[in-house]
NUMARFI-993723 format. One record per residue: x, y, z of N, C-alpha, C in turn; residue in one letter. Coordinates in steps of 0.1 Angstrom, whole numbers, plus 5000, padded with zeros to 4 digits. Example, Ala and Ser with C-alpha at 12.3 -4.5 7.8 and 13.67 -1.06 7.14 Angstrom:
BEGIN
513249435078512349555078513249675078a
512849785071513749895071512950005079s
//
This chain:
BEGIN
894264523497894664663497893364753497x
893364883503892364983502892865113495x
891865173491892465293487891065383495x
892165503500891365633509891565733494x
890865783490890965893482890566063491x
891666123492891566203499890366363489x
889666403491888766523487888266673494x
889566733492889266873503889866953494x
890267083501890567203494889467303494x
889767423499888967543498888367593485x
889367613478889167643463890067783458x
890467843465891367973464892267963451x
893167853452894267863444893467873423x
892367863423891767823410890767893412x
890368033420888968103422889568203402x
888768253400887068223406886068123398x
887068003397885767923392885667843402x
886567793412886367733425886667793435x
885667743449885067793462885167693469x
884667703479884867633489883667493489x
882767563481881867393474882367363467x
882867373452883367353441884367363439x
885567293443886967243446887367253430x
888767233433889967263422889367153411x
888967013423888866883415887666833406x
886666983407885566973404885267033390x
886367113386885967183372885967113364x
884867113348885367043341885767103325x
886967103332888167143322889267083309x
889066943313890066843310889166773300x
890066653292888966563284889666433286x
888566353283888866203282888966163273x
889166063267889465973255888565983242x
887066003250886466053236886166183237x
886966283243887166373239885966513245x
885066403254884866473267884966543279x
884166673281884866733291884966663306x
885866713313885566593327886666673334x
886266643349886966683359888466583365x
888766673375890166613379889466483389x
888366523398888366363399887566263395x
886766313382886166173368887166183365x
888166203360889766153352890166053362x
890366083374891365983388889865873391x
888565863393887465753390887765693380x
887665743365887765673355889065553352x
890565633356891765553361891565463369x
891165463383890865403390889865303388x
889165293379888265153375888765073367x
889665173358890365133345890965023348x
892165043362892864983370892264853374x
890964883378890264733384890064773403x
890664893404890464953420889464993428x
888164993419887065073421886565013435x
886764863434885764833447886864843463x
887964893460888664883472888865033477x
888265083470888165253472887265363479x
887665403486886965513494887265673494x
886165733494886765933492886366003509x
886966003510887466093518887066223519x
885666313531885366463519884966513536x
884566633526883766753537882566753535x
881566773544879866763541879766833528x
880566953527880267053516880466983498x
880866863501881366813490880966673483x
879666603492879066523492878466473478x
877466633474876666663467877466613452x
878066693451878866723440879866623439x
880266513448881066403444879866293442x
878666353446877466233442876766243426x
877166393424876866443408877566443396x
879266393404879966373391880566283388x
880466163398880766063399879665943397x
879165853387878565723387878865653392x
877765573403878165473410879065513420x
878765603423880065643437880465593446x
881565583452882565483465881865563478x
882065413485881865523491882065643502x
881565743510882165873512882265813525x
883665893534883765893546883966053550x
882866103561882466253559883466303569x
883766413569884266473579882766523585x
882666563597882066653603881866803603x
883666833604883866913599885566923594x
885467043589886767043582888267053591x
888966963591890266943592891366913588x
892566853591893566863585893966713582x
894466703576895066533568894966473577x
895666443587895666343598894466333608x
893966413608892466343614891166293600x
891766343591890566293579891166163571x
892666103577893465943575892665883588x
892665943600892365863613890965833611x
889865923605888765913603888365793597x
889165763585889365663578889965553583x
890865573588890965393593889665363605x
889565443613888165433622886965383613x
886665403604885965373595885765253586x
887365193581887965103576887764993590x
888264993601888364923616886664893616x
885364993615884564953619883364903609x
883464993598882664963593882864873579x
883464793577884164703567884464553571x
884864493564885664383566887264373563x
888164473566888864483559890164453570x
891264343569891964313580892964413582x
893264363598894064473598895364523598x
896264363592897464453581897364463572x
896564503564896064563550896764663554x
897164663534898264803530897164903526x
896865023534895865123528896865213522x
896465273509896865373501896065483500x
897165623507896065753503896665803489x
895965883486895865973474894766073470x
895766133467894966313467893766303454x
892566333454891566323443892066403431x
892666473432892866603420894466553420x
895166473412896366463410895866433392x
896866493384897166463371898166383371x
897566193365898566143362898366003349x
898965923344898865883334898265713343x
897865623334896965523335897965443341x
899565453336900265373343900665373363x
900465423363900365533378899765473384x
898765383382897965313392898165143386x
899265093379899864983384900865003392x
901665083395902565173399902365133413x
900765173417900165183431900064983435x
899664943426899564793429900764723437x
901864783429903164693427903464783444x
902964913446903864963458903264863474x
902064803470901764753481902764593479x
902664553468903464393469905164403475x
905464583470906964613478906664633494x
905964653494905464643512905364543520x
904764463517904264403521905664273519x
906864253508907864193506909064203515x
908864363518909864433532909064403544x
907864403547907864433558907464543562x
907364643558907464823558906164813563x
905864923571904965003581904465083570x
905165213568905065293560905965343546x
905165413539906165403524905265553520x
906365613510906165683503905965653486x
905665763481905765723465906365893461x
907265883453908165983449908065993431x
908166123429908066103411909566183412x
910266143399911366173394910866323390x
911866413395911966553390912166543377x
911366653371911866723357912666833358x
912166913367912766993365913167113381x
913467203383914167193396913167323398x
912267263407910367313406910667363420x
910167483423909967523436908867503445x
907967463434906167493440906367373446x
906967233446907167113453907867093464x
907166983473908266943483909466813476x
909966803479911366733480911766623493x
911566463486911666333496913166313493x
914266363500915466303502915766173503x
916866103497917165953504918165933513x
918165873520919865843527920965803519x
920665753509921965753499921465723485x
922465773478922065783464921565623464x
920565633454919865503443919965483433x
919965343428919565303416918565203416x
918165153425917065053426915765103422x
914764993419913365043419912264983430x
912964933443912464893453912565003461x
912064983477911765083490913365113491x
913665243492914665373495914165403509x
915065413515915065473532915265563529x
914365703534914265833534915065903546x
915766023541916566093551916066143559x
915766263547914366393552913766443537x
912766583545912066613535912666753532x
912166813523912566993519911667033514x
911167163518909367173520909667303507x
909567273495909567423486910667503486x
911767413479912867513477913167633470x
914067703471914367793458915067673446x
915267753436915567653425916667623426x
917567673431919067673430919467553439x
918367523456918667433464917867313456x
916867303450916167223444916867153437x
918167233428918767203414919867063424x
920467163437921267033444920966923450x
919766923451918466803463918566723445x
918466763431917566673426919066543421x
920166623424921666633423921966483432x
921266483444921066393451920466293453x
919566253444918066173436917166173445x
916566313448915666373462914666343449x
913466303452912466283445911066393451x
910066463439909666483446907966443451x
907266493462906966453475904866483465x
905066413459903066383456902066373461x
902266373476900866363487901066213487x
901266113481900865953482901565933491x
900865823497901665773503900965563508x
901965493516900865413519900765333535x
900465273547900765243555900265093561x
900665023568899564913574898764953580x
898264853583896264963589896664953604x
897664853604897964793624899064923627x
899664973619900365083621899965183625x
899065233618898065353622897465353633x
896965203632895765193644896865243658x
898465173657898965193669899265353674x
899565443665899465543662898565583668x
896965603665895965673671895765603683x
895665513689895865473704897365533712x
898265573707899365623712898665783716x
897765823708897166003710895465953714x
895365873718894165843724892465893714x
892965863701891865893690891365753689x
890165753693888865633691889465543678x
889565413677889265353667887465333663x
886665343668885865283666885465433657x
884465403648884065533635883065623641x
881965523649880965663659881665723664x
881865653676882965733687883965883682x
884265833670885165943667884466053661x
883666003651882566133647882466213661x
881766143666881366243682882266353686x
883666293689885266343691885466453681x
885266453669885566463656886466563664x
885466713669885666883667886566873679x
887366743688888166803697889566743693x
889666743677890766633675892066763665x
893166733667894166823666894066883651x
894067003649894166993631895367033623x
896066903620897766913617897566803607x
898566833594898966713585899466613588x
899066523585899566383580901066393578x
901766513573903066523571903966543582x
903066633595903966683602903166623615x
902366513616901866433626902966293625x
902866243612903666113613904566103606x
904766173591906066133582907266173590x
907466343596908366423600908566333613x
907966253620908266183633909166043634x
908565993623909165853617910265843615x
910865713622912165723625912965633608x
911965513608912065463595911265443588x
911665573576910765583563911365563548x
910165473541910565423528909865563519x
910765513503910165563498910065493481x
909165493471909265403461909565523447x
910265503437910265613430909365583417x
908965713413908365703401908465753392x
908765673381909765783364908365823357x
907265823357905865873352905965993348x
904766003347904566193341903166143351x
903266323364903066343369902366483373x
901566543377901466703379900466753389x
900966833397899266913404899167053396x
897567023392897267123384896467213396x
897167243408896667323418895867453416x
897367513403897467643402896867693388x
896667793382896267803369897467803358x
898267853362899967843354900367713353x
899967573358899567443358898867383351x
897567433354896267373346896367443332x
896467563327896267593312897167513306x
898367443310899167333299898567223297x
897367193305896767063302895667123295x
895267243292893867273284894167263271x
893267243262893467123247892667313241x
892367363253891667473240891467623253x
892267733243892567843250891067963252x
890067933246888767943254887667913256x
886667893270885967833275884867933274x
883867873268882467963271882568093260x
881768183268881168333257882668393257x
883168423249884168493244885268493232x
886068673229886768633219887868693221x
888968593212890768623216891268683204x
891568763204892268843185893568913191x
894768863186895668933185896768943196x
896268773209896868733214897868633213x
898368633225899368503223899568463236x
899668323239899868303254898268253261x
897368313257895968373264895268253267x
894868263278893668143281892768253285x
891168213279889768283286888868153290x
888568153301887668083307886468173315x
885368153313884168253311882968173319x
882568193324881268123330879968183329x
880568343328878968373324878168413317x
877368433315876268483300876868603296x
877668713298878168833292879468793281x
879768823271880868823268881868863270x
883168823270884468863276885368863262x
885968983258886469013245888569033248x
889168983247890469023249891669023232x
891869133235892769213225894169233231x
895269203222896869263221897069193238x
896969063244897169053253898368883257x
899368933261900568803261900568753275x
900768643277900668533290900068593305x
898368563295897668623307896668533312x
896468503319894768413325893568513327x
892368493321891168593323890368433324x
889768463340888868343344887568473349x
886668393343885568483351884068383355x
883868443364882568303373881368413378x
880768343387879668403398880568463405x
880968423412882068403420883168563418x
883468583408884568713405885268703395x
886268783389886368783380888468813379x
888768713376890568713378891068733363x
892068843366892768873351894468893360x
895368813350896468793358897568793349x
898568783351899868753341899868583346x
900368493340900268413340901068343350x
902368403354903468323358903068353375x
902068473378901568563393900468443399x
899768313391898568303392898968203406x
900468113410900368093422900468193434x
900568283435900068383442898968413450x
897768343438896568413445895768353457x
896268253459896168253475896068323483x
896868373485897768503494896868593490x
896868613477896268733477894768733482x
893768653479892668623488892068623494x
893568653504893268613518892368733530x
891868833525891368893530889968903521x
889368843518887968763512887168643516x
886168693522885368603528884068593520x
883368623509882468633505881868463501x
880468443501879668283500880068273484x
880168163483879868083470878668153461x
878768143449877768233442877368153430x
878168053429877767903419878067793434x
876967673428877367573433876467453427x
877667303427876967193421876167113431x
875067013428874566963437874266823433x
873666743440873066623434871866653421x
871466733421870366713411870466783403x
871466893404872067003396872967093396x
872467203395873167353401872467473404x
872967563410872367683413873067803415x
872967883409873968023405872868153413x
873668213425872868373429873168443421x
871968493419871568613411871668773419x
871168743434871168873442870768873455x
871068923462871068913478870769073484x
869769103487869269243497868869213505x
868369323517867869333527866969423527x
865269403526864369463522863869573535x
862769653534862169753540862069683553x
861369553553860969493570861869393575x
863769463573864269383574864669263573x
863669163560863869023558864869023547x
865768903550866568863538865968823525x
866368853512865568853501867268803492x
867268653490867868593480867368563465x
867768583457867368513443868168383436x
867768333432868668193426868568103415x
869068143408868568063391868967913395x
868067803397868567673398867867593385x
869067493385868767413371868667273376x
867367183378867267073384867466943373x
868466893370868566803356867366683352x
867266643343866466573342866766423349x
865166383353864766323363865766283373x
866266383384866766443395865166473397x
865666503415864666563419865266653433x
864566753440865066753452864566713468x
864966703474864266613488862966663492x
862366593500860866663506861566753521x
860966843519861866923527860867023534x
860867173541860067213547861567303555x
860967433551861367573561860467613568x
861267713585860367743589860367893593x
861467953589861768053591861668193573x
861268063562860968193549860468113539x
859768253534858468193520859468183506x
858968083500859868073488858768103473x
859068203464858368153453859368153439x
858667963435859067993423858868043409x
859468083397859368123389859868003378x
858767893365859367793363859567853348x
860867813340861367953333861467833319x
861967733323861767613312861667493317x
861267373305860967263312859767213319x
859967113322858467023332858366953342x
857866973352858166793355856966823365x
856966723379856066693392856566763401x
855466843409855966863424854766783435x
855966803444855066763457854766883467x
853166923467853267023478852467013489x
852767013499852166973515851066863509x
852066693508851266593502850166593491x
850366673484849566713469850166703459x
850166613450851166613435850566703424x
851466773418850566843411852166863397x
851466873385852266903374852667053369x
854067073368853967193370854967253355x
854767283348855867353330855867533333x
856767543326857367643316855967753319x
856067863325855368003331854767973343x
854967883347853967863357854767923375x
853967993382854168033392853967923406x
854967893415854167853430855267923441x
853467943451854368003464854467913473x
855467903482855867793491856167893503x
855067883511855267923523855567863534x
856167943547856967873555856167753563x
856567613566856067493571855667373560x
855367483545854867393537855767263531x
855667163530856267053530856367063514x
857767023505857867063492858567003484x
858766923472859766833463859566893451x
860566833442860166873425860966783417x
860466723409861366633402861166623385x
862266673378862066703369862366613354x
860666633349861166523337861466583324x
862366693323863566723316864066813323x
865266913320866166983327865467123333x
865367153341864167253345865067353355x
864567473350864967603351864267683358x
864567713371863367833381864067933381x
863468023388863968153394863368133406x
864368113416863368083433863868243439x
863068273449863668413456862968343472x
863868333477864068323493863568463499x
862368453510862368593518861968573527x
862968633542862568573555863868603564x
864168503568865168433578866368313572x
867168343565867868233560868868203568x
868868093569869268013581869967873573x
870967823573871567683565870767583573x
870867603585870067483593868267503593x
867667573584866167603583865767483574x
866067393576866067303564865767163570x
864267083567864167013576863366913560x
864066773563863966733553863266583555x
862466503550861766403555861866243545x
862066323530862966163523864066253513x
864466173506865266213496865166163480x
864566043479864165933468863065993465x
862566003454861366053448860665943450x
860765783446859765713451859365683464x
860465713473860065703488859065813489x
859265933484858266063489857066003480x
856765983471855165963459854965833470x
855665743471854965613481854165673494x
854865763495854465833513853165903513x
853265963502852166023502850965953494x
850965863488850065763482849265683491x
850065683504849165553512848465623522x
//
């Protein structure tokens, strides 16, 4: 068995603490056992080792998300990148192309996807074990996994059966029902319509026939290449809705997507995060991110999230909405996690001679470092505000603490690796360009060896 761990999402539904770097599945909101904070997917890692899964597991992501699944995850599985961003069924195809080439893994193996940001309990992933030994006992191509309704949910889709059940083996699926009102929901669940979790699982020889039926490369280069001419449609509405026979397995668990914030505050153990105070509420969650304080008075079932990013104040029951509402906002990420840390803008102008002038509080953790790298289009200087550690500058090592100033001009070749948590103020001025960025190692002892000899 494999497991694809799927890792996308814009970040809309949970702004403004997530963006389009810093996904739903990235906050850390939630706690673990000893009572640590941790994200939606260290909770689904930590499960997933628990289980004994870890080595058969792969995540599934967008370049933009590399960083930050390499920062919050130990020992990480590993990534199969998109290129660029698409839709489920080319980032499944991507994966089995990947699974076909770059593994040992045969190919009627039962692969299992699963969404990285699912809330679910430890039992859930024997659950996943047992669904490949039902597969693989039928015969089955494809299978679903279904959780038993609580309650008659609109925000869900709905896996119908062909006839009522009582078994706990593969159910032949009718159809699906994509977000009912409550009242059709209340009759679907009437019918033991289960509903529809994103899981699912397939043989690999299945798929493979599949993307040779649409003429998608099995082989993993080949398709990278292809990647940007490949259709962008779900997994739902590429193969489930096509499928003539589909199973499905049910699941009596406790289950949830904390997509939305009307979701996630029932799993929060504490009604506020960060600088702020609640008097004379009820209902209230504050979650705060930044250095100002956020004070709320006489205020009933409301959400107040505030970031780099913006600042959302909501009734509580509106907060699936804000999608939609969003949708005319295009503004950059204003926090973001990375391998070695984070970095929060401070300010963005456009000076007298025309040059872009960014500012950026970055926090490089202790001994992290960042790559040897080299712009050629803007001068960088830093401001080192706490902390210590080594830099590298155009092959020169030099030690650098707490007041100390350096300019980094354009071509100069540059690293910094810090031996405790270190705090700059960098300001970018020039030409900023994402692709100005030309990088030559990444390992600090590769870059000190290079320059040693």
């Amino acid at each position: 068995m494999r497991i694809i761990l799927l890792s996308g999402g814009s970040g809309t539904r949970l702004w403004p603490l997530s963006n389009d770097s810093r996904s739903k599945q990235f906050l850390k909101i939630l706690k673990d056992d000893n009572l640590n904070y941790e994200s939606m997917v260290q909770r689904v890692w930590r499960q997933i080792n628990k289980a004994g899964l870890q080595n058969a597991s792969y995540i599934t992501t967008s370049k933009s998300q590399v960083e930050m699944l390499q920062s919050q995850i130990e020992d990480c599985p590993p990534l199969i990148i998109e290129p660029e961003r698409k839709d489920t069924f080319p980032a499944i195809a991507l994966s089995v192309s990947y699974l076909l080439s770059n593994t040992n893994t045969e190919e009627d193996e039962i692969v299992i996807v699963l969404p990285v940001d699912m809330y679910v309990e430890d039992d859930f992933f024997k659950h996943i074990i047992n669904l490949e030994s039902m597969m693989k006992s039928k015969n089955a191509a494809i299978a679903l996994l279904g959780v038993t309704p609580t309650s008659p949910a609109e925000k869900y889709g709905y896996i119908v059966p062909l006839d009522s059940w009582a078994n706990e083996g593969l159910i032949e699926v009718d159809h699906f029902v994509e977000k009912p009102l409550a009242t059709e929901a209340k009759k679907l669940i009437e019918k033991s319509a289960l509903w529809n979790c994103g899981v699912f699982a397939f043989n690999l020889n299945y798929l493979k026939g599949i993307m040779e039926d649409r003429d998608i490369p099995g082989d993993y280069d080949r398709l990278l290449l292809e990647y940007k001419n490949q259709k962008k449609i779900s997994f739902d509405f590429e193969v489930l809705e096509k499928e003539q026979t589909l199973f499905v397995v049910p699941y009596h668990g406790s289950w949830k997507d904390l997509g939305t914030w009307d979701a996630l505050v029932e799993e929060m153990d504490s009604e506020l995060f960060g600088n702020g105070i609640i008097t004379d509420c009820s209902n209230v969650n504050l979650i705060n991110e930044l250095d100002l304080p956020v004070v709320l008075m006489g205020l009933q079932n409301v959400i107040v999230a505030a970031s780099p990013d913006g600042i959302l104040v909501s009734e509580i029951s509106m907060t699936p909405k804000l999608k939609e509402a969003l949708k005319s906002s295009s503004t950059r990420p204003m926090y973001e996690e990375r391998r070695w840390g984070w970095f929060r803008v401070l300010d963005y102008t456009v000076n007298a001679k025309k040059e872009e002038v960014l500012t950026k509080r970055i926090c490089i953790k202790k001994d992290k470092n960042l790559s040897y790298q080299k712009h050629m289009k803007r001068n960088e200087t830093w401001s080192i505000i706490a902390g210590n550690g080594e830099m590298i500058l155009d092959d020169k090592l030099i030690l650098i603490k707490e007041g100390d100033l350096v300019k980094i001009y354009a071509g100069q070749k540059h690293s910094i690796k810090a031996n405790e948590d270190l705090e700059i103020i960098e300001i970018q001025q020039g030409e900023l360009l994402e692709e100005d960025v030309f990088r030559d190692a990444l390992i600090w002892g590769d870059i000190k060896k290079a320059i040693l000899q």
